[in-house]
Every structure is written in C-alpha cells, then in structure tokens.
N, C-alpha and C positions, 0 to 999 in steps of 0.2 A: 777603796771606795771613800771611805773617810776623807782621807789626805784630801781626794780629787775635791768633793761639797767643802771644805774646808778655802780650800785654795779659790772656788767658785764665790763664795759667798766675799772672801777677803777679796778678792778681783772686782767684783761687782758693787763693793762698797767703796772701795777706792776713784773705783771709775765716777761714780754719784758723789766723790766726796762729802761721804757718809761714815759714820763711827756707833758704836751703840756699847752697850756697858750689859750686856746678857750674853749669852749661847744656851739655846735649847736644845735637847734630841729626843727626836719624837721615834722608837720602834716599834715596829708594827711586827706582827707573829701571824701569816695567814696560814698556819697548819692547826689554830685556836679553835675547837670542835663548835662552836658558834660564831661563827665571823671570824672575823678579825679579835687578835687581841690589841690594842694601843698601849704604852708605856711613856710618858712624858715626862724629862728632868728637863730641868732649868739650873743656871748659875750665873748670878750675878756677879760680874767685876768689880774688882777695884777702881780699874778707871775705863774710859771710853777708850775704844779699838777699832781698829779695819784690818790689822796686823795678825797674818795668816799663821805665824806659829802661836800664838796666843790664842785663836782661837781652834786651830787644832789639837792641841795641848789640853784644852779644857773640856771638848767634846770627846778627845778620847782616854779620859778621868768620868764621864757621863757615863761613858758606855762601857768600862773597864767594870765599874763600882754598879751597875744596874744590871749585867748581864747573867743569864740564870744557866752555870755548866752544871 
C-alpha cells in the first residue's frame, strides 16, 4: 500500500511539474476506544523531489520508526 501512495503522489507531481522538499504520514488507528486515533510525522529534505524512490524511502523510515508492535 505504501509503494502504491508513494508511486501516486511521485506520478502526480511529475505530471504538475511539481517538487516539494517534505514527506508526511498521517496514520490513523480506528480500533482507538474514542474515535479515531491520528499519528502525524513529517521529514524534511535535503532538496526538492517528485522522485518516487525518495519518497518512498522516506515514508517508509516514518512509518518503520513510528509504528507501535
């Protein structure tokens, strides 16, 4: 699922030739006994990207280092 949003986002920025210098990931936990829970990391680049291994790469370093086993 990653890969896929990953590859989505880099495809879609490319197409706008568009770049940006962040990756977020926002997970959400709906088994959270009030709602939802939300979790939000952000990382800033070094330089501007649209380049899908780079941002895959980074989001899943987000979600490696945020995940609660």
């Amino acid at each position: 699922m990653l890969k896929k949003l990953a590859k989505e986002v880099s495809d879609r920025a490319i197409e706008a030739d568009k770049i940006g210098n962040s990756v977020q990931l926002t997970l959400k936990d709906a088994e959270y006994v009030s709602g939802f829970k939300s979790i939000t990391r952000s990382k800033h680049l070094d330089k501007y990207t649209n380049d899908y291994n780079i941002i895959y790469n980074t989001a899943y370093t987000l979600l490696e280092n945020n995940l609660e086993i």
